[in-house]
MITI-164961 format. One record per residue (C-alpha): residue number from 1; residue in one letter; x negated, y, z. Coordinates in steps of 0.02 Angstrom, whole numbers, m for minus. Layout:
N
NUM A X Y Z;
...
This chain:
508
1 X 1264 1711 680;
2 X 1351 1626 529;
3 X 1280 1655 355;
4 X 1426 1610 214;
5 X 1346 1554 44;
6 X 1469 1558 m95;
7 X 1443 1440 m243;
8 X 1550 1459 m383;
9 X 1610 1299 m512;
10 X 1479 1317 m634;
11 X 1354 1335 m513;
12 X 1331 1152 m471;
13 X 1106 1168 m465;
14 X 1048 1075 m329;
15 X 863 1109 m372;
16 X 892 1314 m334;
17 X 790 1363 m194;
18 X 940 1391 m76;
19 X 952 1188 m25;
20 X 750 1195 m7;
21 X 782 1188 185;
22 X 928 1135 298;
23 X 1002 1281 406;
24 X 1124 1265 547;
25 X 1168 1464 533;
26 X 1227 1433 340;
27 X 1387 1375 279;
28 X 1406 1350 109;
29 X 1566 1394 25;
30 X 1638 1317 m125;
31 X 1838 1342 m195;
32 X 1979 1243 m301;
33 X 2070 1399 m338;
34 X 2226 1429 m453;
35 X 2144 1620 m486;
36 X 2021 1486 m591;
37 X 2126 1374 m672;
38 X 2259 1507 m738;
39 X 2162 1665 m803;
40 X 2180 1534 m973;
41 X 2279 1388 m1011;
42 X 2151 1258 m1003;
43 X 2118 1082 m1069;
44 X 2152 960 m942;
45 X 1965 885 m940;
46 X 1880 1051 m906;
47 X 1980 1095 m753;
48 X 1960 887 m707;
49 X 1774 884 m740;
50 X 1734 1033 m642;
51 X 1842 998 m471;
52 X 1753 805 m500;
53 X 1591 887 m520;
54 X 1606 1051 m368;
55 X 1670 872 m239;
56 X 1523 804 m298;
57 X 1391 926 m265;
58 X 1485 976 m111;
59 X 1448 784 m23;
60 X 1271 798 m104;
61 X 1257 948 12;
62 X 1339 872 154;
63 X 1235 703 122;
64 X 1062 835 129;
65 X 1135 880 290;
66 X 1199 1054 262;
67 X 1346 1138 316;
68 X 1506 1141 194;
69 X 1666 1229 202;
70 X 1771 1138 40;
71 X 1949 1203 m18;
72 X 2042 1085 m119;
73 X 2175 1152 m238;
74 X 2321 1074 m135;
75 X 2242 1131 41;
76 X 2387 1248 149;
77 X 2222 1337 185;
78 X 2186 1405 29;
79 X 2252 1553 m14;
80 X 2215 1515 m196;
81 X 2107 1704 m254;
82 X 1929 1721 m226;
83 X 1943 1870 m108;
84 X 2079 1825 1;
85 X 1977 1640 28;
86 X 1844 1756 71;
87 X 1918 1836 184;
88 X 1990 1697 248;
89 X 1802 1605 276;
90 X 1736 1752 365;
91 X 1869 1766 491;
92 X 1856 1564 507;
93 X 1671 1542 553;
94 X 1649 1738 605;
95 X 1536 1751 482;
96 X 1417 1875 506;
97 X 1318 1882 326;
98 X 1384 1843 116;
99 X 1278 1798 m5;
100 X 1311 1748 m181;
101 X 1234 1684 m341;
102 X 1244 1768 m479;
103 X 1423 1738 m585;
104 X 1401 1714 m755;
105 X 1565 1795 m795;
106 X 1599 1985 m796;
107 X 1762 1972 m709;
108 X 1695 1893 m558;
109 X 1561 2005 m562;
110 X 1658 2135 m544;
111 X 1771 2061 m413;
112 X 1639 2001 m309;
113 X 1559 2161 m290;
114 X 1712 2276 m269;
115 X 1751 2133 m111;
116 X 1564 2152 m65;
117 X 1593 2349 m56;
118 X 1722 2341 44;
119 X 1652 2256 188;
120 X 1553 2303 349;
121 X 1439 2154 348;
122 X 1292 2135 233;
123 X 1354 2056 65;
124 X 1235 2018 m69;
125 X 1178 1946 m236;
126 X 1053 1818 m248;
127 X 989 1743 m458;
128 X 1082 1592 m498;
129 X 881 1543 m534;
130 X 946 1451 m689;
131 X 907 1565 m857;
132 X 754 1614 m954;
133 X 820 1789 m925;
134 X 870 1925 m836;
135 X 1063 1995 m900;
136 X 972 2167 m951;
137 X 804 2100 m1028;
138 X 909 2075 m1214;
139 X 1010 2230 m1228;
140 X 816 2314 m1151;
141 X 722 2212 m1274;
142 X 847 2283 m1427;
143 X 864 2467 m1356;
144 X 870 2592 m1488;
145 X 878 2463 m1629;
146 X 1020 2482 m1753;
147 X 1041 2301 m1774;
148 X 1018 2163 m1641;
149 X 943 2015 m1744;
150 X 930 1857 m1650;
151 X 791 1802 m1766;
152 X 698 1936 m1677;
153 X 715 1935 m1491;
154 X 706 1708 m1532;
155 X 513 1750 m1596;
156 X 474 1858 m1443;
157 X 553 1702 m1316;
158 X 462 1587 m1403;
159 X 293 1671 m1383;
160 X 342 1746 m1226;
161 X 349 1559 m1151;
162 X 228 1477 m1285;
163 X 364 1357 m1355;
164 X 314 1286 m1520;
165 X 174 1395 m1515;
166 X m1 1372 m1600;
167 X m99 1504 m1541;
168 X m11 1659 m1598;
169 X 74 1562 m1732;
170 X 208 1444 m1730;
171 X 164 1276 m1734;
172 X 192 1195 m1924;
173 X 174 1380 m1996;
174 X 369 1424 m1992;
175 X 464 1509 m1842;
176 X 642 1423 m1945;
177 X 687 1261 m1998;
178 X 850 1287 m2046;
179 X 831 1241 m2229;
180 X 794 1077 m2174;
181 X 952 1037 m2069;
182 X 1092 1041 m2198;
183 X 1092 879 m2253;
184 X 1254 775 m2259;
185 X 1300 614 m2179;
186 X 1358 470 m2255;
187 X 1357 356 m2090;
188 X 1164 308 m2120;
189 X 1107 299 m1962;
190 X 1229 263 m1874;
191 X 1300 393 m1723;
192 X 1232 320 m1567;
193 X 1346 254 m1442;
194 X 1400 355 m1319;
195 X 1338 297 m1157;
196 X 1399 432 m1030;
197 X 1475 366 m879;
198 X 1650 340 m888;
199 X 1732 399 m747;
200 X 1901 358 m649;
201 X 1984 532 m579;
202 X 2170 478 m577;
203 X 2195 512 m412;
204 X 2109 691 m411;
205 X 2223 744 m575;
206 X 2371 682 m513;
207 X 2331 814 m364;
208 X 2300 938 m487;
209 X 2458 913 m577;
210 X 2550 913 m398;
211 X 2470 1070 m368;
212 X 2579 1157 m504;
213 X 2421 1178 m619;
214 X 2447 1205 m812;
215 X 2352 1133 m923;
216 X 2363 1043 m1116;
217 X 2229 908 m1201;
218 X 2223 734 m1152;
219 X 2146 747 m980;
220 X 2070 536 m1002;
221 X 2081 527 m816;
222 X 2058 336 m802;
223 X 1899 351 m902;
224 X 1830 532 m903;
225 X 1656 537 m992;
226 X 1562 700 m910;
227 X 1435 717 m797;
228 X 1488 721 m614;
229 X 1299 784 m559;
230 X 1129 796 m600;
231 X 1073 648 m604;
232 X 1221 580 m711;
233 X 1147 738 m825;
234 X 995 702 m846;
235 X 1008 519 m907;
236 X 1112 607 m1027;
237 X 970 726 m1082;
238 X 877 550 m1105;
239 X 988 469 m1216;
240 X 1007 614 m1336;
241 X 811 625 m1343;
242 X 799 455 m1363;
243 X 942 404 m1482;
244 X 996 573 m1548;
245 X 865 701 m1571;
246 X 783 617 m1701;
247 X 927 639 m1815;
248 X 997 817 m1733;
249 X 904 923 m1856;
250 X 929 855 m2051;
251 X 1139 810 m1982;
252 X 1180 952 m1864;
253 X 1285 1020 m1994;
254 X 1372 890 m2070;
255 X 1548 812 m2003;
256 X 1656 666 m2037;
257 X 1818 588 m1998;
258 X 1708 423 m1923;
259 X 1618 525 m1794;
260 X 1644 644 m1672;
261 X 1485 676 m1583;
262 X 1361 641 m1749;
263 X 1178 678 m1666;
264 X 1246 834 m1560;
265 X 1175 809 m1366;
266 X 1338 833 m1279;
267 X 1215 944 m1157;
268 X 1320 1113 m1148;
269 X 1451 1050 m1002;
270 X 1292 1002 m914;
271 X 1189 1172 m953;
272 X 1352 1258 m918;
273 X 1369 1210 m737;
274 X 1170 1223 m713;
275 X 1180 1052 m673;
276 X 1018 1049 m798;
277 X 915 1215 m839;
278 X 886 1258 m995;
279 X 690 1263 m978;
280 X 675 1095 m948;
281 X 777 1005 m1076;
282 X 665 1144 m1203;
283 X 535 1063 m1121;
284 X 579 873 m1144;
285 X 617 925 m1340;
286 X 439 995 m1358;
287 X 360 854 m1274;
288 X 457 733 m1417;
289 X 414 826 m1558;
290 X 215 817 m1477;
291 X 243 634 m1444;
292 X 297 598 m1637;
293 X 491 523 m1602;
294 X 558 677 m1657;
295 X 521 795 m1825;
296 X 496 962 m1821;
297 X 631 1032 m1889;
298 X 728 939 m1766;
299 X 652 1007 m1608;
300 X 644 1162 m1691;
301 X 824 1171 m1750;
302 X 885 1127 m1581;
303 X 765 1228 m1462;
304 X 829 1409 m1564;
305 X 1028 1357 m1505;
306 X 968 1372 m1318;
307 X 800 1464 m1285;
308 X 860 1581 m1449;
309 X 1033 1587 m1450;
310 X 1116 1548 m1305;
311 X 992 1694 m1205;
312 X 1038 1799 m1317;
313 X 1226 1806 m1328;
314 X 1222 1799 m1142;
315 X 1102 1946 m1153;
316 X 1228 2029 m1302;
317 X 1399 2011 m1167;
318 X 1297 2100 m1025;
319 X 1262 2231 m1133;
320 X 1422 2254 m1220;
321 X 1560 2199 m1070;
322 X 1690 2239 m1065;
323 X 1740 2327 m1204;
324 X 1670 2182 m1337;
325 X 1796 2084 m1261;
326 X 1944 2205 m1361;
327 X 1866 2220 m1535;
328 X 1949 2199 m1659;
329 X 1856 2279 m1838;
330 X 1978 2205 m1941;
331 X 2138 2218 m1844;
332 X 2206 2067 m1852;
333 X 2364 2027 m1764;
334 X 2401 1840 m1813;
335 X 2459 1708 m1699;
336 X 2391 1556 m1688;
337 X 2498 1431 m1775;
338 X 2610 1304 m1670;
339 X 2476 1153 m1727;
340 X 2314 1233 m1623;
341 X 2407 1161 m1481;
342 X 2433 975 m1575;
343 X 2328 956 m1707;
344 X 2481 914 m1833;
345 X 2432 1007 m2002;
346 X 2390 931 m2173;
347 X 2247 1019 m2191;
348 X 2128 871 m2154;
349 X 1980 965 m2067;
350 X 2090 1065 m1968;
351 X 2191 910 m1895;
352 X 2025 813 m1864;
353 X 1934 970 m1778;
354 X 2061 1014 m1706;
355 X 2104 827 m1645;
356 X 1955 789 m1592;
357 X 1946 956 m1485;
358 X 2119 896 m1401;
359 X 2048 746 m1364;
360 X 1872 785 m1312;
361 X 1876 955 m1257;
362 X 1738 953 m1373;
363 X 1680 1004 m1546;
364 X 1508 1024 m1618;
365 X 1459 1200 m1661;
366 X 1503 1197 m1865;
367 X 1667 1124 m1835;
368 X 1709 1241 m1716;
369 X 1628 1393 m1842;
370 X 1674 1357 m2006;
371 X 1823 1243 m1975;
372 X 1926 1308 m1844;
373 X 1833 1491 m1832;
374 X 1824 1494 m2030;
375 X 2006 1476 m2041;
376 X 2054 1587 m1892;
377 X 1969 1728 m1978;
378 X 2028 1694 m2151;
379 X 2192 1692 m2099;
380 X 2187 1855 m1996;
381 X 2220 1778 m1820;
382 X 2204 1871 m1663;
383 X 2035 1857 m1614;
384 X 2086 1914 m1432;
385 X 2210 1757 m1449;
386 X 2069 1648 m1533;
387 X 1958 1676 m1408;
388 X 2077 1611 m1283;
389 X 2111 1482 m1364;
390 X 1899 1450 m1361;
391 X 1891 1480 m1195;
392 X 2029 1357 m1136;
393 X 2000 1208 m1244;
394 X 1801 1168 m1238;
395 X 1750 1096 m1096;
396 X 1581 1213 m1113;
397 X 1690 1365 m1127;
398 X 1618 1477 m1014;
399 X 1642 1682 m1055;
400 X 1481 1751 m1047;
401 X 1437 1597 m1206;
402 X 1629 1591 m1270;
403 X 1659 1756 m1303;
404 X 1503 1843 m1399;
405 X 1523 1657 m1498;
406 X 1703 1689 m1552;
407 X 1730 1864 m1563;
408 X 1556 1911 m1655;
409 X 1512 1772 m1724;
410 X 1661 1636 m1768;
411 X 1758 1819 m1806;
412 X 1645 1952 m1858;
413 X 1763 2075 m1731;
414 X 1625 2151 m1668;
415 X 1590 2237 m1843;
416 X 1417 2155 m1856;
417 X 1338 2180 m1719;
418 X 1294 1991 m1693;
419 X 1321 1900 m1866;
420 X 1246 1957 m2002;
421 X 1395 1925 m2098;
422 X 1572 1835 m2083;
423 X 1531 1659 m2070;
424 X 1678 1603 m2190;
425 X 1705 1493 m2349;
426 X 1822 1401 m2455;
427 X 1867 1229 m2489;
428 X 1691 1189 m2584;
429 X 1576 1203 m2450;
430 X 1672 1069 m2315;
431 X 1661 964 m2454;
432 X 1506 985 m2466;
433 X 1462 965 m2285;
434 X 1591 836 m2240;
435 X 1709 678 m2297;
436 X 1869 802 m2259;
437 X 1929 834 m2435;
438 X 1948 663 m2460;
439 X 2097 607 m2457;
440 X 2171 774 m2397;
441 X 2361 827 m2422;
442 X 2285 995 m2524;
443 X 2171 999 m2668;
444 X 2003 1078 m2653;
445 X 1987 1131 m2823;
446 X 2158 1202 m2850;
447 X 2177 1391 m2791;
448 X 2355 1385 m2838;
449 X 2500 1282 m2851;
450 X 2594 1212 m2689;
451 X 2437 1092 m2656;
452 X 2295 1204 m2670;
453 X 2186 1198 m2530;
454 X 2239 1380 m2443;
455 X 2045 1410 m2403;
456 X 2046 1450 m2588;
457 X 2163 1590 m2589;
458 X 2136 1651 m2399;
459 X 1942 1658 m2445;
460 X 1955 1787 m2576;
461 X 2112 1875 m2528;
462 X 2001 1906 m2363;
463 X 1855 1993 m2470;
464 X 1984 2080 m2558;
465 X 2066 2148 m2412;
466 X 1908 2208 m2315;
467 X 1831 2278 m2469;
468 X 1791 2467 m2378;
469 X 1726 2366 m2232;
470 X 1617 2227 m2306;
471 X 1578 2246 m2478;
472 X 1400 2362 m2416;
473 X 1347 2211 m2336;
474 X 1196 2157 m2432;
475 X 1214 1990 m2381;
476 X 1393 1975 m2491;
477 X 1337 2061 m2652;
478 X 1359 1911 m2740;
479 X 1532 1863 m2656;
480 X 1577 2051 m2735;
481 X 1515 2015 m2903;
482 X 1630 1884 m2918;
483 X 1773 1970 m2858;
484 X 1755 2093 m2985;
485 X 1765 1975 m3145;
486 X 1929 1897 m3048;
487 X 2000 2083 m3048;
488 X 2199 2091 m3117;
489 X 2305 1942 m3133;
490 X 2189 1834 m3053;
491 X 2168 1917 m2899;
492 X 2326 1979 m2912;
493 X 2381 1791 m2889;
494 X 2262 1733 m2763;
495 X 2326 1864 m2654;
496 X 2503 1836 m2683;
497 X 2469 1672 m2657;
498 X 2370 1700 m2495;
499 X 2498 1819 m2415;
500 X 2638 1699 m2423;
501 X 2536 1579 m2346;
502 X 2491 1676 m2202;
503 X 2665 1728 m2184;
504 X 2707 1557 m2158;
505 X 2550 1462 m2062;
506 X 2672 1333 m1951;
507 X 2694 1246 m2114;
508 X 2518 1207 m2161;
């Protein structure tokens, strides 16, 4: 008797109970599959780092002495789809059992269990043993609530597993630092050095690239800097705690053109593919913030983006797949422009964000919301197309995080349901927040005129536009005011202004 295990490419956990004992009568399972890298053009480090990192686990497993069954992209073996590899697998060892983990993803859920249904043999599900929650406990723990505040459910997880916690109280007196983590960085301290191993996969993406795969980005194959495994993983959790954390909190928000990573842990790839859990690197924050080498509002600030947060937009896509994934509140039917794909624009932010995301596969969370996301939405851009676009460049794009991120929150296409309100803005506030203005093709002042920055324009011609749909939200009264004393030739202007640029977006 032959029990197949599948393991999926973000399921890379060596600590889950499965590998507690060795077992001659299980064969674990684990894919390169074209199905994977095609449902989204991808950047060429996310489909590199996660083939590096599945060969990895899979000799970890092999090394532990259990049984593994490996397709590589370019084996004649593999048939390339999850079901027909199945298939293939149970025929091969005459298998006489399934059993999966949990996928994080709705469309493999769904596959996996219509191929379960079909067959004769016993097929089941097994936890991926790897989140604070259950999919159902959010949309269960918001049932019959008009709105679905994160604030909320974040105070219940945070008592629920006594983070932060002083009795019934949070510790310090406040459940939010946020106030305290806007400050601006003007390269005092300096950002730590990055001291992830670097990481020489030539010879696997040249076999990729044989293999016919698509993909864009620069794929740094001589020197790729993620995580192959755990333990790679966790001596990045101890740099950020030891270099980074410190400063997380007061800098999260700022950006610059002389730093990519600023005090941002780099964690999510590593999270991602549960090659860490998200308890314990909660847990290793707390304990620095008890030891003294981290402030409050820095463990604080960074503890809400993944016991608050990142449970609860998982929990929000469980409850809302699949049709969240087609909203569209605004209707917006913009393509991206030709520079998403090369970073060539004038607009400064845009081509360092945007740069740095080609380069990296990475971008820390307010470049990617109120550069890139602010833009998208200003400018009326597919969000069905933006989120694609999400979803194929980050390396830590995975859909059950990418989606609920983009569509509700980066572009408010979910109506509301969970941002509070469009998370847009003009020119003033990245100058505020960052050293992009300077030195910028546009000018951030200007609102019209051939070099006026077009967040100017876009930002009020947006309000304008999606008056019936946004100007009840009593979070933009104020935004509203204004737009009433700009009423007539003003407006009038702005929007003119704002139309042709939209009309016209390659050229920015």
């Amino acid at each position: 008797m032959t029990i197949l295990r599948l393991l999926l490419g973000d399921q890379l956990n060596p600590t889950h109970s499965w590998f507690d004992a060795v077992r001659p009568d299980v064969v674990y399972l684990m894919m390169e599959m074209r199905q994977e890298t095609d449902y989204v053009l991808h950047h060429a480090q996310k489909i590199l780092a996660i083939f590096a990192g599945m060969r990895d686990f899979a000799r970890l497993l092999q090394a532990a002495g259990h049984r593994v069954h490996y397709l590589k992209i370019d084996d004649p073996q593999n048939r390339q789809t999850l079901p027909a590899n199945l298939d293939c697998a149970v025929a091969r060892f005459d298998a006489t059992s399934v059993k999966y983990q949990a996928p994080d993803e709705w469309r493999l859920d769904a596959e996996l269990s219509a191929w379960a249904a079909a067959q004769a043999m016993p097929c089941g599900m097994v936890d991926s043993e790897h989140f604070y929650t259950e999919r159902a406990d959010c949309g269960a723990f918001f049932a019959g609530r008009r709105s679905w505040l994160m604030e909320n459910f974040y105070r219940d997880m945070r008592k629920r597993h006594r983070v932060l916690m002083d009795g019934a109280k949070p510790v310090g007196g406040q459940w939010n630092y946020d106030h305290d983590n806007r400050g601006t960085w003007k390269g005092v301290p300096g950002e730590p050095a990055d001291l992830r191993p670097a990481h020489d996969h030539a010879a696997l993406w040249q076999c990729i690239v044989d293999a016919g795969v698509k993909s864009f980005g620069d794929p740094q194959a001589q020197a790729l800097r993620w995580p192959l495994n755990r333990a790679e993983a966790l001596l990045q959790l101890d740099h950020f705690i030891d270099d980074a954390l410190p400063h997380f909190g007061v800098f999260q928000d700022a950006m610059s053109t002389k730093a990519s990573r600023l005090f941002h842990s780099l964690l999510s790839f590593a999270l991602n593919t549960k090659m860490l859990g998200p308890s314990e690197v909660v847990n290793r924050v707390e304990a620095a913030w008890q030891a003294g080498s981290a402030p409050l509002a820095a463990a604080e600030g960074f503890i809400r983006q993944i016991l608050g947060w990142r449970e609860f937009v998982r929990g929000v896509y469980w409850a809302r797949m699949p049709d969240y994934a087609t909203r569209n509140v605004f209707d917006h039917q913009g393509a991206l422009p030709h520079w998403f794909w090369s970073g060539e624009t004038k607009m400064r932010c845009l081509a360092h964000a945007i740069g740095d995301s080609l380069k990296n596969a990475h971008a820390h969370h307010i470049q990617r919301l109120m550069i890139i996301g602010n833009f998208a939405l200003l400018a009326g851009l597919q969000p069905q197309a933006v989120h694609q676009w999400y979803l194929g460049i980050y390396i830590d794009a995975f859909e059950w995080v990418e989606l609920p991120n983009t569509l509700g929150m980066s572009q408010f296409a979910d109506g509301g349901l969970l941002a509070t309100k469009p998370y847009v803005s003009s020119a003033a506030y990245i100058d505020r927040m960052s050293d992009y203005c300077k030195g910028c093709h546009y000018d951030r002042k200007a609102r019209e005129g051939e070099r006026a920055c077009p967040y100017n324009s876009l930002y009020w011609d947006f309000f304008a536009r999606n008056r019936q749909q946004l100007s009840a939200n009593p979070r933009l009264g104020m935004v509203y005011r204004q737009l009433e004393k700009m009423e007539g030739e003003t407006l009038d202007a702005l929007q003119t202004k704002a139309t042709a640029l939209r009309g016209n977006l390659d050229a920015l």
